[in-house]
Biotite code that builds the C-alpha atoms (Angstrom):
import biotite.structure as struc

atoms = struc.array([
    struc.Atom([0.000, 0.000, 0.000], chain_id="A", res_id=1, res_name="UNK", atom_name="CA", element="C"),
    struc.Atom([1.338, 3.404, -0.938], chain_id="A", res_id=2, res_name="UNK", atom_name="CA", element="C"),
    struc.Atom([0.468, 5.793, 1.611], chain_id="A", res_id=3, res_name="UNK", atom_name="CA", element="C"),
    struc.Atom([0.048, 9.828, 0.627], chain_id="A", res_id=4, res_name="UNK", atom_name="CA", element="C"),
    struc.Atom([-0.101, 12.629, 3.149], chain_id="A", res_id=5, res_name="UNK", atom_name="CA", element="C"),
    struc.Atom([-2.683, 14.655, 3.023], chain_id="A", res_id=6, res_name="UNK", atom_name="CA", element="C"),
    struc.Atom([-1.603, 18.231, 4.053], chain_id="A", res_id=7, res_name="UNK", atom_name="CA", element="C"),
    struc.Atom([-5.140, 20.537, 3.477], chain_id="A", res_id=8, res_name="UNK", atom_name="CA", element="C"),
    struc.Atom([-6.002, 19.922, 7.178], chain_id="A", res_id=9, res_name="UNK", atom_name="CA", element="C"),
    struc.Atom([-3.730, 22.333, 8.880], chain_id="A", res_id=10, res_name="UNK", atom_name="CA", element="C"),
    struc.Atom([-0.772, 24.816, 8.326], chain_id="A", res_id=11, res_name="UNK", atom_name="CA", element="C"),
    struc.Atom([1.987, 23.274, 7.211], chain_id="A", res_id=12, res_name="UNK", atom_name="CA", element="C"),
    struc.Atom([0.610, 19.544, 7.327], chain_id="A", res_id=13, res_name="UNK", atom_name="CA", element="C"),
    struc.Atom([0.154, 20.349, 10.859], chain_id="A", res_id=14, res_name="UNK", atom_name="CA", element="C"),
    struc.Atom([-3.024, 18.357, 11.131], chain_id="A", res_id=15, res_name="UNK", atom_name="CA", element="C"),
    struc.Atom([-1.801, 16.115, 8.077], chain_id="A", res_id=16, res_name="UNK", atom_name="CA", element="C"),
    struc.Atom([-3.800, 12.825, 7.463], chain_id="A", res_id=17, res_name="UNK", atom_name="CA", element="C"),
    struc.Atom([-1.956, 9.558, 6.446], chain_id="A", res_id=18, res_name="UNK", atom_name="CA", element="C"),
    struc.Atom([-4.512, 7.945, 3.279], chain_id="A", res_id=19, res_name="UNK", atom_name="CA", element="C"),
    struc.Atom([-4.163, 4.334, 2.577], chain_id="A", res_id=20, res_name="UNK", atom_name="CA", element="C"),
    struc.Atom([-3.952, 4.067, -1.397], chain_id="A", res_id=21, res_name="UNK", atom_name="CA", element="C"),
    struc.Atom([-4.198, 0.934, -3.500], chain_id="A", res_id=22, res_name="UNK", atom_name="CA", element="C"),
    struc.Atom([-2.024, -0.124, -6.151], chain_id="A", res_id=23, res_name="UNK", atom_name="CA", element="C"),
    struc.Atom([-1.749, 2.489, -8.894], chain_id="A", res_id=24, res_name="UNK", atom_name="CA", element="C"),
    struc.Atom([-3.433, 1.420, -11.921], chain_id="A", res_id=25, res_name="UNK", atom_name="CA", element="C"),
    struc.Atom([-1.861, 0.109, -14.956], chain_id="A", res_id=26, res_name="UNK", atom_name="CA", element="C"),
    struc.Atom([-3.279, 1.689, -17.925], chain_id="A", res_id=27, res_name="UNK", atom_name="CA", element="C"),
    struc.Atom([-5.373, -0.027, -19.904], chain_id="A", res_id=28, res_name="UNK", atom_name="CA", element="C"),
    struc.Atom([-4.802, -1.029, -23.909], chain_id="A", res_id=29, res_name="UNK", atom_name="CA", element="C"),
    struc.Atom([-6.756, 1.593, -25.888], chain_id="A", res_id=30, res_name="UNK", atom_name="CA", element="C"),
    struc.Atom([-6.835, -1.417, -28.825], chain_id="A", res_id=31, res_name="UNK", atom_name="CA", element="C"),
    struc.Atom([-8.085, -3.912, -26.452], chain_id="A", res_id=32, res_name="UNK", atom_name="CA", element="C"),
    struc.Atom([-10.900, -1.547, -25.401], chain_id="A", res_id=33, res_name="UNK", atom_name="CA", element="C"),
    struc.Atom([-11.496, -1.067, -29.255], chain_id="A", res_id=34, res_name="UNK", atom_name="CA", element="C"),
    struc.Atom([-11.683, -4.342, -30.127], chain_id="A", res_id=35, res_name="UNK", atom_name="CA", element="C"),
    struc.Atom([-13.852, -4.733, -27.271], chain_id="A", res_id=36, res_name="UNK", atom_name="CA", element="C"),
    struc.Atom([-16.094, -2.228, -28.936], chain_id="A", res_id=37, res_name="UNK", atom_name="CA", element="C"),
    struc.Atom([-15.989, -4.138, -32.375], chain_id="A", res_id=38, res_name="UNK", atom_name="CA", element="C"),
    struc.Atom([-17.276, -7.387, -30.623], chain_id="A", res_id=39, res_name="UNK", atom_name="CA", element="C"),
    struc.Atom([-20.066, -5.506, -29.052], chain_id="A", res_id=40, res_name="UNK", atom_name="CA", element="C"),
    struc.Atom([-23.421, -6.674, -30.319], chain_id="A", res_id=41, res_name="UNK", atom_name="CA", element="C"),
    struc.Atom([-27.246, -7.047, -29.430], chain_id="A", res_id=42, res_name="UNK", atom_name="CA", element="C"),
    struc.Atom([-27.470, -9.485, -26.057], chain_id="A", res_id=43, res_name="UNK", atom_name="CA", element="C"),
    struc.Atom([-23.637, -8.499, -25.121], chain_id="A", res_id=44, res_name="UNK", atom_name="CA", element="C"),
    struc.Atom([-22.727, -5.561, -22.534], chain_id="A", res_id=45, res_name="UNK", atom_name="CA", element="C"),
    struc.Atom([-18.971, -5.142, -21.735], chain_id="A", res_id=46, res_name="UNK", atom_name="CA", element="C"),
    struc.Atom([-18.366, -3.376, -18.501], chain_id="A", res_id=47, res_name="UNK", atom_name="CA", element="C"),
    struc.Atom([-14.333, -2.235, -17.149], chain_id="A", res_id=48, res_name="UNK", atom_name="CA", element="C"),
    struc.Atom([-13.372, -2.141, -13.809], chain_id="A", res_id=49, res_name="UNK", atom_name="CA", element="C"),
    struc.Atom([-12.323, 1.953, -13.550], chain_id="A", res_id=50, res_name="UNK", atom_name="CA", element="C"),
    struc.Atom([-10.135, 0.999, -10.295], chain_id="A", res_id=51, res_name="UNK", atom_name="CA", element="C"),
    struc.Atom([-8.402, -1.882, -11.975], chain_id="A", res_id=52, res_name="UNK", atom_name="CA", element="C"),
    struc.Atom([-8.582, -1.566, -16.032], chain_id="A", res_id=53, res_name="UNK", atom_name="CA", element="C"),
    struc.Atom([-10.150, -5.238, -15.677], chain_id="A", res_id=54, res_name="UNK", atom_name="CA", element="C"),
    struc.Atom([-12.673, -5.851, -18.693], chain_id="A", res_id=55, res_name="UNK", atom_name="CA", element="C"),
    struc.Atom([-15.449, -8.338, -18.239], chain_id="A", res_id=56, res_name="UNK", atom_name="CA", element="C"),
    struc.Atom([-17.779, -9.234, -21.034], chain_id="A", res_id=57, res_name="UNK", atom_name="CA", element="C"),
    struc.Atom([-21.498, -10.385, -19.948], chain_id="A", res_id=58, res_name="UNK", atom_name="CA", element="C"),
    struc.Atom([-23.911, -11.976, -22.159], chain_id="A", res_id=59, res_name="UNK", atom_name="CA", element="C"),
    struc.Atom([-27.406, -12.112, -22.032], chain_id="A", res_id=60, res_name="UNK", atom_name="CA", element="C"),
    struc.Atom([-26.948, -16.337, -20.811], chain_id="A", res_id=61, res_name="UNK", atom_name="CA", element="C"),
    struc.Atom([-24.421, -15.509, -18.730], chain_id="A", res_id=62, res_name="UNK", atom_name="CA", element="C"),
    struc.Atom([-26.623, -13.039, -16.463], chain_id="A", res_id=63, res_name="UNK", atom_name="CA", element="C"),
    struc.Atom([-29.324, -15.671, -16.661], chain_id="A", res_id=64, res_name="UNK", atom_name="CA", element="C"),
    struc.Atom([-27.305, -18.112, -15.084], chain_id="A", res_id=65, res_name="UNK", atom_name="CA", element="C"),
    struc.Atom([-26.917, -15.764, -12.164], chain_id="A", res_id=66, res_name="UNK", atom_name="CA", element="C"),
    struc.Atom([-30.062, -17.283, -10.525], chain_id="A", res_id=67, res_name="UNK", atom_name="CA", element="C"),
    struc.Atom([-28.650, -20.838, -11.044], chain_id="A", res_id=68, res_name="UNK", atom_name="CA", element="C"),
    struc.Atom([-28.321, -22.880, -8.596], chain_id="A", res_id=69, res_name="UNK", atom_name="CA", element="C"),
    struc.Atom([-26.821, -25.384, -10.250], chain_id="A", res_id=70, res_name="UNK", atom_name="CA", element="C"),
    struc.Atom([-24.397, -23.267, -13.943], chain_id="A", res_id=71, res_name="UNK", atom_name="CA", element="C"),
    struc.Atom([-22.876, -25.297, -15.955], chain_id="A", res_id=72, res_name="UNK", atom_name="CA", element="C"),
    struc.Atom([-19.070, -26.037, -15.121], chain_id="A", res_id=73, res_name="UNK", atom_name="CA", element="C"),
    struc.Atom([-17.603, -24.314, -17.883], chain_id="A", res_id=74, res_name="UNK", atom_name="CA", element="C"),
    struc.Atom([-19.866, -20.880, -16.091], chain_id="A", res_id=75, res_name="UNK", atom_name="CA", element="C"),
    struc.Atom([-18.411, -21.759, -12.352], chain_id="A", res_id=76, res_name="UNK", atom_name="CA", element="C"),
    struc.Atom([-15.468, -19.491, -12.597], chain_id="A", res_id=77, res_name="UNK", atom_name="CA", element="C"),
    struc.Atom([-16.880, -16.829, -14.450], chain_id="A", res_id=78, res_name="UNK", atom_name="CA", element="C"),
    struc.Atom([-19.976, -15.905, -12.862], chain_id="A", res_id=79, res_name="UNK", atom_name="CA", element="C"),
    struc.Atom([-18.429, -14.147, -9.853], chain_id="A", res_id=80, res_name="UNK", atom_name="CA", element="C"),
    struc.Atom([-16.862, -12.142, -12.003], chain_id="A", res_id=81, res_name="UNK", atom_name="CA", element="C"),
    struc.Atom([-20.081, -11.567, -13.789], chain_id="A", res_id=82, res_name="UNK", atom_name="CA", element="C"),
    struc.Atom([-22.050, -11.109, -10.833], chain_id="A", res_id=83, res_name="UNK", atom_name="CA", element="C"),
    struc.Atom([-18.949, -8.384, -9.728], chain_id="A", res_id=84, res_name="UNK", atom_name="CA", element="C"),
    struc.Atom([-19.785, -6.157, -13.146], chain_id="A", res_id=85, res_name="UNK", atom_name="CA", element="C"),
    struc.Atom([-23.083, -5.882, -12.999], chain_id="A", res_id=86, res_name="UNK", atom_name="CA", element="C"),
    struc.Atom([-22.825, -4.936, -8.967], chain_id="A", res_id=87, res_name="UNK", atom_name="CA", element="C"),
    struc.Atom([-19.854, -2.883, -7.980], chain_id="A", res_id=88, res_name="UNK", atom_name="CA", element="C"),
    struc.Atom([-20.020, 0.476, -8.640], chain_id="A", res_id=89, res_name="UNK", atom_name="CA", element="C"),
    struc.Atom([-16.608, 0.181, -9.855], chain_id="A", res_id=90, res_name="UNK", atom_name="CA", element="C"),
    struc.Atom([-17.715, -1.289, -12.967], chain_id="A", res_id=91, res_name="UNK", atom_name="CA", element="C"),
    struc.Atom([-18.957, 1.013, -15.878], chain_id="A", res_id=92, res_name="UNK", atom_name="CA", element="C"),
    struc.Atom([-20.285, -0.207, -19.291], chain_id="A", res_id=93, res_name="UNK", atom_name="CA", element="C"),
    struc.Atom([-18.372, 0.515, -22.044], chain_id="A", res_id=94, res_name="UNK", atom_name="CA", element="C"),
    struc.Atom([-20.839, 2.189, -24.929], chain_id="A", res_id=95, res_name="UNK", atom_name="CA", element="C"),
    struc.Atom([-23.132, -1.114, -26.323], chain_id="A", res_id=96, res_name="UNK", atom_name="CA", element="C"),
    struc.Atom([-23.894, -1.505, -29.995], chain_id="A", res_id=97, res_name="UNK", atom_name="CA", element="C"),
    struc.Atom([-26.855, 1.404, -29.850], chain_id="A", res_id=98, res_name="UNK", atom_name="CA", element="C"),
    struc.Atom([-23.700, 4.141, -28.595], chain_id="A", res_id=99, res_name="UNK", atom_name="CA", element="C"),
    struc.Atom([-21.281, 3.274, -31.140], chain_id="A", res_id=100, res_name="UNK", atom_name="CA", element="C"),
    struc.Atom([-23.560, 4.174, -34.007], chain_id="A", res_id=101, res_name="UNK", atom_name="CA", element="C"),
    struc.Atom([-22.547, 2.264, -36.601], chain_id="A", res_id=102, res_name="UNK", atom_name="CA", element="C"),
    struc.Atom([-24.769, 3.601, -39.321], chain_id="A", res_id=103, res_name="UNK", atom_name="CA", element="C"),
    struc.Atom([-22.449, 7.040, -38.239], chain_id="A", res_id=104, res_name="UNK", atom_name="CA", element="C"),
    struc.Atom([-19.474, 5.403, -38.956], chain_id="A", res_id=105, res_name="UNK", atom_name="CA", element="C"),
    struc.Atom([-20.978, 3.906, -42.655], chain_id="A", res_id=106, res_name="UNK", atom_name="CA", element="C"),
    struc.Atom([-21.663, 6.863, -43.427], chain_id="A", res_id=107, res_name="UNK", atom_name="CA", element="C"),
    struc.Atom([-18.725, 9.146, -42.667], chain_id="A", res_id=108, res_name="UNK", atom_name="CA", element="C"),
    struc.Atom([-16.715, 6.484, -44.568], chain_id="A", res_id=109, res_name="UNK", atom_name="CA", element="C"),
    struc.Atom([-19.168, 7.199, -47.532], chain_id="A", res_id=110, res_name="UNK", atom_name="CA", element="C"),
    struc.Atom([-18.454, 10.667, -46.784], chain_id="A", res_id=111, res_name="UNK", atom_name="CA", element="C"),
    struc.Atom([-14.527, 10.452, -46.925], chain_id="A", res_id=112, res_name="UNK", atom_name="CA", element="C"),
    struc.Atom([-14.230, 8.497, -50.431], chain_id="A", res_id=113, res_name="UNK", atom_name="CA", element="C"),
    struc.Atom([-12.623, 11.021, -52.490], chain_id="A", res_id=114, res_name="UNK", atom_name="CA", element="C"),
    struc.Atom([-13.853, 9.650, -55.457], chain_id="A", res_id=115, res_name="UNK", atom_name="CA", element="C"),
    struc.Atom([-17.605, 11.877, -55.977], chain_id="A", res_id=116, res_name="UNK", atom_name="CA", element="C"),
    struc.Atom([-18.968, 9.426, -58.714], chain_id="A", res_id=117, res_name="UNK", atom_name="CA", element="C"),
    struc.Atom([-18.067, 6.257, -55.935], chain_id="A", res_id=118, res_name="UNK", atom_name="CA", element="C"),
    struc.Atom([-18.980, 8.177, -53.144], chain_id="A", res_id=119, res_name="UNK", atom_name="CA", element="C"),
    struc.Atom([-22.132, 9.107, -54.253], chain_id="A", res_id=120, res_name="UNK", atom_name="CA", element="C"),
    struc.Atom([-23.188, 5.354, -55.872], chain_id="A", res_id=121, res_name="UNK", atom_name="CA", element="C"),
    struc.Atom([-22.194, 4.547, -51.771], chain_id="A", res_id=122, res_name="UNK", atom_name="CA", element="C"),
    struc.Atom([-24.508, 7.330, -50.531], chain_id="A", res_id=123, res_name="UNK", atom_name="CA", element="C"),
    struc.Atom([-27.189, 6.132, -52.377], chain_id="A", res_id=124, res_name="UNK", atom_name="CA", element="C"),
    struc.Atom([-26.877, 2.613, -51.241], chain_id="A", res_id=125, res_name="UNK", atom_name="CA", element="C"),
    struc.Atom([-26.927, 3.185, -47.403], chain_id="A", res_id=126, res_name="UNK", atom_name="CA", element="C"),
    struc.Atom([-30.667, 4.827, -47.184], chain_id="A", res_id=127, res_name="UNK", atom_name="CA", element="C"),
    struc.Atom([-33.176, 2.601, -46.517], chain_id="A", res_id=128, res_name="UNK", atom_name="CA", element="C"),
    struc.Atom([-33.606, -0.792, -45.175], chain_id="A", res_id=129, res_name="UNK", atom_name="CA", element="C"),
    struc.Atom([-30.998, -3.469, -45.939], chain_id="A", res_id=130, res_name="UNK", atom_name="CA", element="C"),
    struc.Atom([-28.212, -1.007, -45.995], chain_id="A", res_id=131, res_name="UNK", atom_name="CA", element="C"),
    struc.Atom([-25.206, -2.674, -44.332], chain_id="A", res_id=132, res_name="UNK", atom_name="CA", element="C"),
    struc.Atom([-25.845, -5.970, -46.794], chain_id="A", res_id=133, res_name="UNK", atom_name="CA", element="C"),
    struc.Atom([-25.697, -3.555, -49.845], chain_id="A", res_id=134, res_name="UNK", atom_name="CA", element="C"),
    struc.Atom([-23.212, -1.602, -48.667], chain_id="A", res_id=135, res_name="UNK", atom_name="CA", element="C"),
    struc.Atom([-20.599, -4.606, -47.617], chain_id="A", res_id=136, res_name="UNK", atom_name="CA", element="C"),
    struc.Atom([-21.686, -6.171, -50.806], chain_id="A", res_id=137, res_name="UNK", atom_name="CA", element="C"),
    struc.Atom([-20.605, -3.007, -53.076], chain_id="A", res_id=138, res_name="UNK", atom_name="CA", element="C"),
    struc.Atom([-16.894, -2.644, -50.562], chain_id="A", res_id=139, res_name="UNK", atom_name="CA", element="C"),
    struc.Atom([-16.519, -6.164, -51.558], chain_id="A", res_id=140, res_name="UNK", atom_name="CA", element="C"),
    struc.Atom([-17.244, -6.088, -55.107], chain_id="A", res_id=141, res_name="UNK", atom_name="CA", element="C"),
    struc.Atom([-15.366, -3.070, -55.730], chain_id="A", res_id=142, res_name="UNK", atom_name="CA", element="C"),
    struc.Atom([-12.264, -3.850, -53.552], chain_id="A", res_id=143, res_name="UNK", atom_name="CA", element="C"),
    struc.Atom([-12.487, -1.177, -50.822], chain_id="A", res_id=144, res_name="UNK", atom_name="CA", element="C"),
    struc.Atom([-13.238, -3.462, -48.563], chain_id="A", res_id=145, res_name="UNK", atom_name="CA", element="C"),
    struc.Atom([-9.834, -2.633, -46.381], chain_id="A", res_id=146, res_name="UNK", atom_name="CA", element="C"),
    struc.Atom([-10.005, 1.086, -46.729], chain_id="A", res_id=147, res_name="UNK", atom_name="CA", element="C"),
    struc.Atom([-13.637, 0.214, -45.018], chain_id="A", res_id=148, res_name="UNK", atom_name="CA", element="C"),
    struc.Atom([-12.394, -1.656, -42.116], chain_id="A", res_id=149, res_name="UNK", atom_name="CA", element="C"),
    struc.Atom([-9.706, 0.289, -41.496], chain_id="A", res_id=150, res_name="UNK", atom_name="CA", element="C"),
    struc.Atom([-11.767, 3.319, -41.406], chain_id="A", res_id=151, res_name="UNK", atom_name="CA", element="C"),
    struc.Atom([-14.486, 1.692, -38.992], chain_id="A", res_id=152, res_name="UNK", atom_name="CA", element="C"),
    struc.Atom([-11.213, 0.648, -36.831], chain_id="A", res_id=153, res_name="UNK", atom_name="CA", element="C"),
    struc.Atom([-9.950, 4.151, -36.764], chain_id="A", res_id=154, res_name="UNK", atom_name="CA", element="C"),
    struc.Atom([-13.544, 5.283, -35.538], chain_id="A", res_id=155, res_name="UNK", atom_name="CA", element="C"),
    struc.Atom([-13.798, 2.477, -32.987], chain_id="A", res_id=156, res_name="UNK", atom_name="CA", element="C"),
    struc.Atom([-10.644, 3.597, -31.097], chain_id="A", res_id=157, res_name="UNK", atom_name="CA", element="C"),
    struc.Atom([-11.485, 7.271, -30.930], chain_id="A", res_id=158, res_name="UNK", atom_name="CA", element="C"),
    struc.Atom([-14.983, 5.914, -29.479], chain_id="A", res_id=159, res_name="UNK", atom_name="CA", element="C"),
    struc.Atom([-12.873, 4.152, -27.342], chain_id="A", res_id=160, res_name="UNK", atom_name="CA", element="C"),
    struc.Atom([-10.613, 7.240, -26.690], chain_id="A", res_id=161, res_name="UNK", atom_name="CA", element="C"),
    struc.Atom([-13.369, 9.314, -25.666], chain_id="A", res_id=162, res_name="UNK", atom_name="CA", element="C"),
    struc.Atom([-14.897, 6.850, -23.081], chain_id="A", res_id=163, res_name="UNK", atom_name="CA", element="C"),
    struc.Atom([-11.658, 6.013, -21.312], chain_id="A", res_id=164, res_name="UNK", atom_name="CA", element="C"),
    struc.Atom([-11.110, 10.072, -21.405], chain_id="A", res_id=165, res_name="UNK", atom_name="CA", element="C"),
    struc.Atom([-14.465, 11.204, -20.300], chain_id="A", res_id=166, res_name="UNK", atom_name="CA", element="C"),
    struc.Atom([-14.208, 8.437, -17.241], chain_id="A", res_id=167, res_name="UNK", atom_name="CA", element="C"),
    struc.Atom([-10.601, 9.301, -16.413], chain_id="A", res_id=168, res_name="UNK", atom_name="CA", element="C"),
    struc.Atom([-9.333, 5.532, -17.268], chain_id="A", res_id=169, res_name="UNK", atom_name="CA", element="C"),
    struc.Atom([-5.628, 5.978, -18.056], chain_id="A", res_id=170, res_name="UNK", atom_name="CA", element="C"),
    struc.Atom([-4.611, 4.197, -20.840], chain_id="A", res_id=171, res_name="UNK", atom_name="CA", element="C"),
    struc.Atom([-1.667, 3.300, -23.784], chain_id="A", res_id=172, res_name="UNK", atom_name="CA", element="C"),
    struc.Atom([-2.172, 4.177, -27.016], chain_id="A", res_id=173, res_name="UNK", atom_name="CA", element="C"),
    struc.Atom([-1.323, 1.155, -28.606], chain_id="A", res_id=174, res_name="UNK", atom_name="CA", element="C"),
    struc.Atom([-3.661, 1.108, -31.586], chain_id="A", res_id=175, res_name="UNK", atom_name="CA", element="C"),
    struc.Atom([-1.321, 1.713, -34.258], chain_id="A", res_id=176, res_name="UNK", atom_name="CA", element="C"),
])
């Protein structure tokens, strides 16, 4: 245990207050958080532990099994730490499928071909329903299927950037 002195009590540290701190955190892998983020998906919530950096995925069958009495084996040693995310106030959800806006991130990659007579034939196939089938369909058939992942990768760890930011989750930058 690290222990900090605490000098606002008094003049001079007069008054001064030992506090009992924990191991300092490691920061966490901004790619791991992103790639996090790219798994995400209706029926999956991934929450990190902002005291620790510790990332625990929970799936719908997974938080049914809570009320269990008898989980399968292959669930014994993960349900406490289930049961520890979805309980401790020390866990936080990282942004689920409906937050990271992929439609957004479709369409700013439509937005950033350079290419006006491909961009627009992209445009036009994103509006209305059965978009993302069209639209991985046309990135496949006309090759641009890397620039496309690569792009929704870039956007993924800036979501991921933002989070860790806004909640004050140090971190490497170790997406590149």
């Amino acid at each position: 245990m690290k222990k900090e002195y605490d000098f606002s009590k008094g003049v001079r540290g007069k008054y001064a207050a030992v506090i009992e701190k924990g191991p300092e955190m490691k920061p966490v892998s901004l790619k791991k958080v992103a790639d996090e983020l790219e798994m995400m998906s209706e029926g999956i919530a991934v929450y990190i532990n902002t005291k620790t950096g510790h990332i625990v995925a929970v799936t719908d069958d997974l938080e049914m099994m809570l009320g269990d009495d008898d989980p399968p084996d292959w669930a014994q040693d993960i349900l406490p730490e289930v049961r520890e995310a979805l309980n401790s106030d020390e866990f936080i959800s990282l942004p689920d499928a409906y937050e990271i806006h992929e439609y957004a991130i479709m369409e700013g990659f439509c937005y950033a071909v350079q290419d006006e007579a491909l961009r627009n034939e992209l445009l036009d196939l994103i509006r209305g329903s059965g978009a993302f089938r069209r639209f991985k369909n046309f990135i496949d058939h006309k090759g641009i299927d890397k620039d496309w992942y690569a792009y929704r990768e870039s956007a993924l760890v800036e979501t991921a950037r933002e989070f860790l930011e806004e909640h004050k989750i140090p971190f490497i930058d170790d997406s590149k």
